[in-house]
N, C-alpha and C positions, 0 to 999 in steps of 0.2 A: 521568505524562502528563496533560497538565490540560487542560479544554476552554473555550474563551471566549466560545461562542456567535458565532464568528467571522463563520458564515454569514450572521446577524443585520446584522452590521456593513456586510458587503458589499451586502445588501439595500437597505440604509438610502442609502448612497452611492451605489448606482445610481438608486434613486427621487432623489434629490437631484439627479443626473447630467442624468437626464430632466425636470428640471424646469426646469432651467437652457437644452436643445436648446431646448422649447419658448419660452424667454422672450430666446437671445439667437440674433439672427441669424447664418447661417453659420457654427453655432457645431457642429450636427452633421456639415455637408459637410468641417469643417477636421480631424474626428478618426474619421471611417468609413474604413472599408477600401476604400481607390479600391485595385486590383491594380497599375496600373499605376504604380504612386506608392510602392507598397511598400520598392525599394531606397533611394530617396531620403527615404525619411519612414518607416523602417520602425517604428517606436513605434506606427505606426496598426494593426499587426497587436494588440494589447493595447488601447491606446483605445475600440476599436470594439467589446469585448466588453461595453462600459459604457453602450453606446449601444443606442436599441431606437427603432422605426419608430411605433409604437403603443400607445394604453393597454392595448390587448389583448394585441399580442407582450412589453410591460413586465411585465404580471398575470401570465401563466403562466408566464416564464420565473422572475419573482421567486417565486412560488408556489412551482416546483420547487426553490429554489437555499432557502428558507427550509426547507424541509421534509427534501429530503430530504441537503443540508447540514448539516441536525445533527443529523442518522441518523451520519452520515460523519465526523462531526468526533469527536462521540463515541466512533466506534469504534476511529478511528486517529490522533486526537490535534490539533491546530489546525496545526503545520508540516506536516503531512502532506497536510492536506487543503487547504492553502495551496496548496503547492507541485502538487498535483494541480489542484486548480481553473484556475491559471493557465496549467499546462504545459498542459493539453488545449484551454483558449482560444486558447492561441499556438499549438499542432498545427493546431487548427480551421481557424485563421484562415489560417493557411501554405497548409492544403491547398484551402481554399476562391478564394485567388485563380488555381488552375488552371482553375477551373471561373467564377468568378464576376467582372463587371466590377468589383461592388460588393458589401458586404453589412456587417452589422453586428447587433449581439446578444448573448448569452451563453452560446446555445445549445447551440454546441460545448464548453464549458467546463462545462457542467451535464451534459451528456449522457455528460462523464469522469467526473463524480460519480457516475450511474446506472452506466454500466459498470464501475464500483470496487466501488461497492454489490453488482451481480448477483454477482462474483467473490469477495467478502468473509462475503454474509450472503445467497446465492443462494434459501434459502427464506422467507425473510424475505416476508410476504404485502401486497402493493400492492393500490390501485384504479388500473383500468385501464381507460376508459372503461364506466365503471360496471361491471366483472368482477372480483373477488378472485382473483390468481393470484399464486406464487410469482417472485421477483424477477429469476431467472434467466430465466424464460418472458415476462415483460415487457419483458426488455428484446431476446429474439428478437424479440417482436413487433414493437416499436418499430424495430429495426433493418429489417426486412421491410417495414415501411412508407415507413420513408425511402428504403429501394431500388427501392421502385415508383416515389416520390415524383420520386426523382431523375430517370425517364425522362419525367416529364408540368412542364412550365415553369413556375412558381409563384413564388410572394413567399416559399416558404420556399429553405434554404440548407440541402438535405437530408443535400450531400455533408460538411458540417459536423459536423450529427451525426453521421453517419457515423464520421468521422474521430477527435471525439471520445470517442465508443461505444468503439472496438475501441482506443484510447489508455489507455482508463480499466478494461474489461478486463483488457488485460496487464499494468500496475499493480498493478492487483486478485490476480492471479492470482500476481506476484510477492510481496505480501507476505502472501498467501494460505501459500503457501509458508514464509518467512522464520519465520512464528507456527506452524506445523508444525513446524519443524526446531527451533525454541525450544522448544514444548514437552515433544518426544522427549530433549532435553538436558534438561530441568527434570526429568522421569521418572526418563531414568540415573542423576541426581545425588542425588534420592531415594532409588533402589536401593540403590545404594549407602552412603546414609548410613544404611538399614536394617539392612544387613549389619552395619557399624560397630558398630549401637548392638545388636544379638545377639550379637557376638560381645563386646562388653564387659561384656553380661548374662549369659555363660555363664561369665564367666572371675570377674566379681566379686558376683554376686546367687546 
């Protein structure tokens, strides 16, 4: 299982991404997530993960996606966390046009990463507005915040993370799983070649 610094690369193309909103016109209105444009243009459910409002929504969401992306890639290999990064921006993005006219970001697709993370390396110690806590308790928090968040109207896209939180959990929890059951097979298969190798020490040493 090899890792590419994959995270890195995504990084690099969405600052690139945004550089380009800022220099060609029309050029973020044509690939944000209008809702109501979704069946007819549905590629903009993924587009719009690329896309960001501000240098501030850019910084933190590239901050999260550089960092704690190759926590994640590392642990479970670059298809892996491929295929998670995108499925939970296209979850996000699905469930945010029930709530949302518009929206656009990466949020929802970072926020798969963090919830893979909590379920994979749950004590794993974060900073969380300035508090060291275990990664499973950060991303309650986090999750708690966006549920307040969801009831008060704002520029964030609460129900996103949301969405991609608890996408990236059960993920999490399924190959949480999957490395469990591999290693209780790797154990037996030990045992067993234990016995093997005593009983061919008792018949021939």
């Amino acid at each position: 299982m090899k890792t590419y610094y994959t995270s890195l690369i995504l990084v690099l193309v969405t600052v690139i991404i945004f550089i380009t909103q800022l220099s060609v016109s029309g050029f973020t209105e044509s690939f944000l997530l209008a809702s109501s444009d979704v069946f007819s243009r549905p590629w903009i459910l993924i587009t719009s993960v690329f896309l960001h409002g501000s240098v501030i929504h850019l910084f933190g969401n590239m901050f999260a996606l550089g960092l704690f992306g190759l926590i994640l890639e590392h642990n479970i290999g670059t298809k892996r966390f491929l295929a998670i990064y995108f499925a939970s921006g296209l979850i996000a993005s699905f469930v945010s046009t029930y709530f949302y006219d518009s929206s656009l970001g990466a949020s929802g697709a970072i926020f798969g990463i963090l919830g893979t993370l909590a379920a994979i390396r749950p004590r794993m110690i974060v900073w969380t507005y300035g508090v060291p806590m275990p990664m499973f308790v950060a991303a309650i928090f986090w999750m708690m915040l966006d549920i307040v968040g969801a009831f008060y109207p704002s520029s964030i896209a609460n129900i996103a993370h949301i969405a991609g939180l608890v996408f990236g959990v059960a993920v999490g929890m399924k190959i949480r799983k999957a490395y469990s059951e591999e290693e209780k097979t790797k154990k037996k298969d030990k045992s067993v070649s234990d016995e093997e190798f005593n009983k061919w020490e008792d018949e021939w040493m």
